[in-house]
N, C-alpha and C positions, 0 to 999 in steps of 0.2 A: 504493500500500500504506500509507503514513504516513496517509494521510486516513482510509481504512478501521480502521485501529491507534487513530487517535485518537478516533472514533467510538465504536473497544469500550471504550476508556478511558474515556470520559464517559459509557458507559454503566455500565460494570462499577461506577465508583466512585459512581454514584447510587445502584444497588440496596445496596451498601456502606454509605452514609450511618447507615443505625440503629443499626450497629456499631461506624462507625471509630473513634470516639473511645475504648471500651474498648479497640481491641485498638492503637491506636496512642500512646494516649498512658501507659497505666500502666508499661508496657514502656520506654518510649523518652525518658519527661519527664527524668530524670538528665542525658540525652544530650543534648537540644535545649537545658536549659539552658547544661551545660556548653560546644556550639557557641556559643550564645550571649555568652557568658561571654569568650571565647577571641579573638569576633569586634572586640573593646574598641573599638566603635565612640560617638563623640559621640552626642548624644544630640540634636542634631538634623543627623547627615546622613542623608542620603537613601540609604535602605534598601528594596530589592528581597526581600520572599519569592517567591521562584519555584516555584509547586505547593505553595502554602499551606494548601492544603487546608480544613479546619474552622478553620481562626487555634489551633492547639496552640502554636505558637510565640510565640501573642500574651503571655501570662502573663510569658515572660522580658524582653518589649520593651517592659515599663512604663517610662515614664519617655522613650522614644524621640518624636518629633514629627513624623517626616520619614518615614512608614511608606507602601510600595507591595504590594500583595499580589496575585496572580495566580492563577487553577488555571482548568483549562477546563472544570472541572463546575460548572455554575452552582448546583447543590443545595449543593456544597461551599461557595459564596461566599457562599450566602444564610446558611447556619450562622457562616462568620468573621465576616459583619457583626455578627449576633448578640452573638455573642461580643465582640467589639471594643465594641459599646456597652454592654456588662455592665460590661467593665472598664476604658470610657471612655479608650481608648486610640484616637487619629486613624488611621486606614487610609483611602487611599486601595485599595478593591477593586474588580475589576472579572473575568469571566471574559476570558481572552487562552492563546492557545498558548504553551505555553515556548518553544518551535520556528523561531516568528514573533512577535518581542518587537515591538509597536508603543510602542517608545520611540528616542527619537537618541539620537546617539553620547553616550557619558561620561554618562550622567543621573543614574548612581549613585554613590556614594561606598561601597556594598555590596552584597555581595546571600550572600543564606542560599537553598541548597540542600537541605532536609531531605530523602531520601526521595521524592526524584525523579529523579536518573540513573539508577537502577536499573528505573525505569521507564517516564518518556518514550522514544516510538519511537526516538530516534535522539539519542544523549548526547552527539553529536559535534557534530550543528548546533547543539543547547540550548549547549553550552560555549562555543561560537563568537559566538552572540546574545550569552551574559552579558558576556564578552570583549569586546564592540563596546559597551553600556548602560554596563559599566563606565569608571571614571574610571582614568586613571593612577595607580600608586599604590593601586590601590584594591583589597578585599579579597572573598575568596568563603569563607564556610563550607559545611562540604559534611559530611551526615553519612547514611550508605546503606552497603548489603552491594555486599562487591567483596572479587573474588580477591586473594589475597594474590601479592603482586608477584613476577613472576617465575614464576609456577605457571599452568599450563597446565587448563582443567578435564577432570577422567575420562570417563569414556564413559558412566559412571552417572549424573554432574552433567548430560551435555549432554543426556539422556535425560530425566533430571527436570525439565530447565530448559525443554522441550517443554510442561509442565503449568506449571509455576512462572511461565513468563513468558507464559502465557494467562490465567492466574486472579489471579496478585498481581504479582511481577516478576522479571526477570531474575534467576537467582543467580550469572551468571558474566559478570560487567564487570568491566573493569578498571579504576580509576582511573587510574592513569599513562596509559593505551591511550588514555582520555580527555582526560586532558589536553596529552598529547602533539601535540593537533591545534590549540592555540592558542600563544601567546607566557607563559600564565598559568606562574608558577611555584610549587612546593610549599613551603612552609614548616613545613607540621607533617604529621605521618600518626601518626594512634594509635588505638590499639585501643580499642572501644567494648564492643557489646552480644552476646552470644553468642560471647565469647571471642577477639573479635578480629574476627568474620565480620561485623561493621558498625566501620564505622573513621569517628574526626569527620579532617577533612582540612583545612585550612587553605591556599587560595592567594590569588599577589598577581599582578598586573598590574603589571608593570616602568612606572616613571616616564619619563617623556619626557625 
């Protein structure tokens, strides 16, 4: 099922491409900065975007040197390149599954999550992959919709989420649900875009 899942995903987010950039980033640029912002990384460690999509996140990571970006739509990758040499900022990009990171252990000293747990097949292996890339000590930005902690979703939500998480994504993950399945701990949770119903999240990977 995860292969077939990933399949519609590289499919859906191609026919997507002439779009995504209006509907993701007018809406959402306060937010990635601010992830950004929050993530107070050096400016040359080695930074994982995971489901980078078109590089919208590249405009905040001016100045960074040590840049990885990933998505598994190759249409998506050929735009971040794009983008990356507009504004002459190094990416290493490449299409890769979040799922199945082909990187070793600790190779990052971060990694930004924008708007991708709520949509890769399975938020529990992806967690698990950044969790093992990552360094001791080392930090994840996370910023996506997810139930408020503690809340259960209605029977109207799981109903909706039948459409929602075939055409765009999930509306009912949990962060904590998620991160519960790693050693990662939270440091920050705050409300974002639509009132709270995208939250930027902040964790860390315990030092050795």
């Amino acid at each position: 099922m995860s292969l077939n899942t990933n399949a519609w995903n590289r499919l859906r987010y191609t026919l997507y491409l002439p779009v995504y950039d209006l509907v993701a980033d007018r809406i959402f640029r306060k937010y990635r900065k601010r992830s950004v912002e929050l993530l107070a990384a050096k400016p040359d460690n080695a930074i994982l975007i995971l489901g980078a999509g078109t590089g919208l996140d590249l405009p905040y990571l001016q100045g960074y040197t040590n840049l990885t970006a990933i998505d598994i739509t190759p249409g998506m990758i050929s735009k971040l390149k794009k983008r990356a040499n507009e504004l002459n900022i190094p990416v290493q990009a490449q299409v890769m599954n979040g799922q199945e990171l082909d990187f070793p252990d600790a190779a990052f000293d971060a990694v930004i999550l924008h708007l991708i747990l709520a949509v890769i097949p399975d938020p529990m292996v992806c967690i698990k992959e950044v969790e093992r890339v990552l360094k001791p000590g080392g930090t994840v930005m996370v910023f996506d919709k997810f139930l408020s902690e503690g809340h259960r979703p209605s029977i109207l939500r799981r109903l909706l989420n039948q459409v929602a998480g075939t055409l765009f994504s999930d509306i009912n993950r949990s962060i904590g649900a998620i991160v519960s399945h790693t050693s990662l701990q939270m440091e920050l949770n705050e409300p974002a875009a639509l009132r709270g119903t995208f939250r930027i999240v902040r964790l860390r990977k315990p030092k050795l």
